[in-house]
N, C-alpha and C positions, 0 to 999 in steps of 0.2 A: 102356613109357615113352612119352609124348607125343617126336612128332619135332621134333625142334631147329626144322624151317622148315616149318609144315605148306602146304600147296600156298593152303588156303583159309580164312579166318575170317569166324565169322559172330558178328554181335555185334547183341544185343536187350536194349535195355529191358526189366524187367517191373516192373507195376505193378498191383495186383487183378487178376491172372491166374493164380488157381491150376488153374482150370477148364481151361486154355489153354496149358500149359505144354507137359503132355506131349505131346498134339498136334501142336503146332509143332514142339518137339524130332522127333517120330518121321515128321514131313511131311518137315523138314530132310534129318535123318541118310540118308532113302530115295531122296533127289535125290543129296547128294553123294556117297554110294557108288557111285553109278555116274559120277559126276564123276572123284572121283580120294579115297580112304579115309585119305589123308593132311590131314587136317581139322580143327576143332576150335571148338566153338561154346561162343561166354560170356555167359552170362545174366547180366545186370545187377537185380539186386534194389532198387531204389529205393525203398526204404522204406514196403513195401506192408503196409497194414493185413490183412491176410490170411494165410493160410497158403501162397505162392508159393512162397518161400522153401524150404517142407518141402518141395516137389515138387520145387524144383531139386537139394534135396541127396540127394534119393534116385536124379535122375536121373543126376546125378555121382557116385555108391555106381557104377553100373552100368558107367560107359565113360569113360576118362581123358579120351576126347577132347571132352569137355564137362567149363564150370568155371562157378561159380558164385563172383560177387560181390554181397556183401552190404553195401548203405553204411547208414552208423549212421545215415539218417534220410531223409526224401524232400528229395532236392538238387533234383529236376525232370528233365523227358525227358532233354534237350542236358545233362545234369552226367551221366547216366547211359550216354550215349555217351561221350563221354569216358572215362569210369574202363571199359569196356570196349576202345576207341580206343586204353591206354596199355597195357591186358595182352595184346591181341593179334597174333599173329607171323605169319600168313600174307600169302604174296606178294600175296592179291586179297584185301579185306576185302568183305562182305556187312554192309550195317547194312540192322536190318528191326525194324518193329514187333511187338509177338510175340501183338497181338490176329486174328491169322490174316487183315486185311485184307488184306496184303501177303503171296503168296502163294509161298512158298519155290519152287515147280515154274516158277519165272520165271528160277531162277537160271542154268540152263543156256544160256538166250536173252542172259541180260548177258555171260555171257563172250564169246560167238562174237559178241556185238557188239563187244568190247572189241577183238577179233582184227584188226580195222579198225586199228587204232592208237590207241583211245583208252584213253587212263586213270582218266576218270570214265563210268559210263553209267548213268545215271538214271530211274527209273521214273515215265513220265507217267500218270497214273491215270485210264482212261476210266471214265465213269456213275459216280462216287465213290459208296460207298454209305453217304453222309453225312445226315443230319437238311438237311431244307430251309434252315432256318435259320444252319445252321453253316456250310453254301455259301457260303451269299449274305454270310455275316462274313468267311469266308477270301477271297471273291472281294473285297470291299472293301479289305480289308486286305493284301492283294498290289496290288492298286492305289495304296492309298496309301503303301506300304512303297515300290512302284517311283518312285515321285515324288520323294518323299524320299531315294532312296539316288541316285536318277540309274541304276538298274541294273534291267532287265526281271526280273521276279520272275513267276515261273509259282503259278498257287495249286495244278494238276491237281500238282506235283512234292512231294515231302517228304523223307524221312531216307531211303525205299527204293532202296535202288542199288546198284551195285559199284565200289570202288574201289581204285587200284593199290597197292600198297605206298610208292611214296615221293610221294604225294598224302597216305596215312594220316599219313605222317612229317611231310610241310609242316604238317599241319591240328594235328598234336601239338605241333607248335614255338605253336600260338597259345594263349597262355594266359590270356587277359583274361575278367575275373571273370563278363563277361555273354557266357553260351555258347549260338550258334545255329549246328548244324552245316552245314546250306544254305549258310547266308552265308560259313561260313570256306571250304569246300569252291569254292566261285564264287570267292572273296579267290584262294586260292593260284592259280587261274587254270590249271590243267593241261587240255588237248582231254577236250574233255566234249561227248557225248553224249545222246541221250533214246532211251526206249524206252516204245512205249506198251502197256500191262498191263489187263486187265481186274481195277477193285477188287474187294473178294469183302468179303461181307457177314458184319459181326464175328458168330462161332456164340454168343455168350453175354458177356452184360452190357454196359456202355455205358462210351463213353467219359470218360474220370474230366478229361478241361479242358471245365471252365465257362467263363461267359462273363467272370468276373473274373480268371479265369488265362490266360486268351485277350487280354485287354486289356492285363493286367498283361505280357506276351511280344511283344504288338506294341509297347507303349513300350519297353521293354528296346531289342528290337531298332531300332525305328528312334532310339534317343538313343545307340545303342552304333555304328550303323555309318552317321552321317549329321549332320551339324551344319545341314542346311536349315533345322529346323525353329527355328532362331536366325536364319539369312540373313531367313528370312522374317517373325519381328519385327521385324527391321531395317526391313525393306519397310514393313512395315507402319504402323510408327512414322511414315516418311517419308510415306505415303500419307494417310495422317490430319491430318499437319502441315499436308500440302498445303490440305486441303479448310479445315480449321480455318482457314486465312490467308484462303484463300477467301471463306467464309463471315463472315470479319472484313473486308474490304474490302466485302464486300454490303451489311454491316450499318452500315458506317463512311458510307457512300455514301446510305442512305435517311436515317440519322437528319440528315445534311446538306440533304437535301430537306425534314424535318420528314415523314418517312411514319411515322416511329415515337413516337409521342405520349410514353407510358407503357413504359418497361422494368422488364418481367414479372420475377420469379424463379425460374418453370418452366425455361428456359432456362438459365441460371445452372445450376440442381440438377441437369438432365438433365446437362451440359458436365461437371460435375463428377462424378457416378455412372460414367457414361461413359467418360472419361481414367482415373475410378480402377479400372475393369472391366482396362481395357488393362495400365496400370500390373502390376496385380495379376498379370496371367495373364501378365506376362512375364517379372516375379519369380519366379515359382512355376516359368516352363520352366527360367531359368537354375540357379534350387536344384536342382533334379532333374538335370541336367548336372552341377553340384556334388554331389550325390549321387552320382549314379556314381563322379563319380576320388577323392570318397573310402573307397567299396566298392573301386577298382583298388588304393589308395596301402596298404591295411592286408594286400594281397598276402597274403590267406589260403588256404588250401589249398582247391579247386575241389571236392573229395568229401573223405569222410574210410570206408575200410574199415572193416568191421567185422568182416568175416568173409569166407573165402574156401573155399570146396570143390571139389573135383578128383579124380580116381583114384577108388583102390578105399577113397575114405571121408577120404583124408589132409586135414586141418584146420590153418588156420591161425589 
């Protein structure tokens, strides 16, 4: 029987890793045994087009202490934390990626950090072993995510870490429909940590976020945890008025001179293209703030299971 309170949990997305499963599981399992055998790792199935799934239930045939969820469709990373986050019991949770970048033999290093007194300790990742390209978006976009929340946002950090038990519990009380674990985990505010890790280079296949799911996750998150990006059409509005009055007292003050013979229509069309440029794109930010509360207001369930495996084969 799985123990009522297991000492540790380790909770993984997967997603196109059927190649990668057992690996990780057998990297895990050989770390925490000598941690403490009261344990228990749950893979999260996110709705992988692949045979992942089959590897996880064969690896929960094997050993209670590994479970397997399966949700009825790809929610996204942060949904598949979550539905992991709500089944897991132990006093320290472990969330990690399960494409072997994040290297399970670190975990021993997070707790004796934690021994300090912290409750969060978080994996800074030296020499990432990312695409050139992908850097230089996450470094952007940690930049402009920090602007806009008002809150230092690291890009070398991600999901890999350890965390205490009633950190997991704060981060489980938040429930709003757009899920970014970083940011709730910073929100709840408990002594946190870093620990710097050498990345390790994924053994097989590539990462499944593009640049349009990558984009689509930076506006989530910065319209879910930040109203700047309104304060600053505000701004902006006013900044423009400015110059416009401006440029109306210039123009008010030559044609009194007679420096302006003939008034053009270029002018006129640009003024008006322009104002309607503005206009439009502040429209479309406020809909999309609209958009959101009414994805919050229809308080739909955050995953939906499908299937769960456990023990020696027991099915739900």
């Amino acid at each position: 029987m799985l123990t009522s309170h297991p000492f540790i949990s380790v909770v993984s997305p997967v997603y196109q890793a059927e190649n990668l499963v057992v690996p990780l599981v057998q990297r895990t399992q050989a770390v925490l045994e000598k941690i403490n055998p009261a344990y228990e790792i749950i893979l999260v199935e996110d709705g992988s087009p692949d045979n992942s799934w089959r590897e996880i239930d064969k690896l929960a045939r094997q050993d209670q202490r590994i479970k397997g969820i399966k949700l009825s469709r790809n929610f996204g990373q942060h949904y598949a934390i979550t539905a992991g986050l709500d089944a897991c019991r132990g006093s320290w949770v472990v969330v990690m990626d399960c494409d072997l970048q994040d290297a399970p033999e670190e975990i021993p290093n997070f707790l004796a950090k934690a021994e300090a007194g912290f409750d969060v300790v978080l994996a800074q990742r030296q020499n990432r072993k990312h695409p050139y390209f992908k850097k230089l978006f996450s470094h952007v976009f940690y930049s402009i995510l920090s602007y806009l929340t008002g809150i230092r946002q690291d890009s070398s950090i991600a999901n890999f870490g350890l965390y205490s038990r009633k950190t997991i519990n704060a981060v489980n009380t938040l429930r709003e429909s757009i899920r970014y674990f970083p940011a709730m985990v910073k929100w709840v505010g408990f002594p946190t940590t870093t620990l710097p890790i050498e990345h390790q280079a994924r053994p097989s296949g590539s990462s499944s976020y593009n640049i349009q799911k990558l984009v689509n996750l930076a506006l989530d998150i910065i319209m879910a945890y930040s109203d700047k990006p309104l304060r600053l059409t505000v701004k902006t509005g006013i900044l423009i008025s400015f110059f416009s009055f401006l440029a109306s007292v210039i123009i008010f003050i030559r044609a009194l001179w007679g420096d302006i013979a003939v008034l053009g229509y270029a002018s006129i069309i640009i003024s008006i293209w322009f104002f309607s440029g503005i206009l439009i794109s502040i429209v479309g930010l406020v809909g999309l703030y609209i958009g959101k509360i009414f994805e919050g207001v229809k308080a739909r369930p955050l995953y939906i299971v499908a299937q769960t495996t456990y023990g020696t084969g027991d099915k739900d």
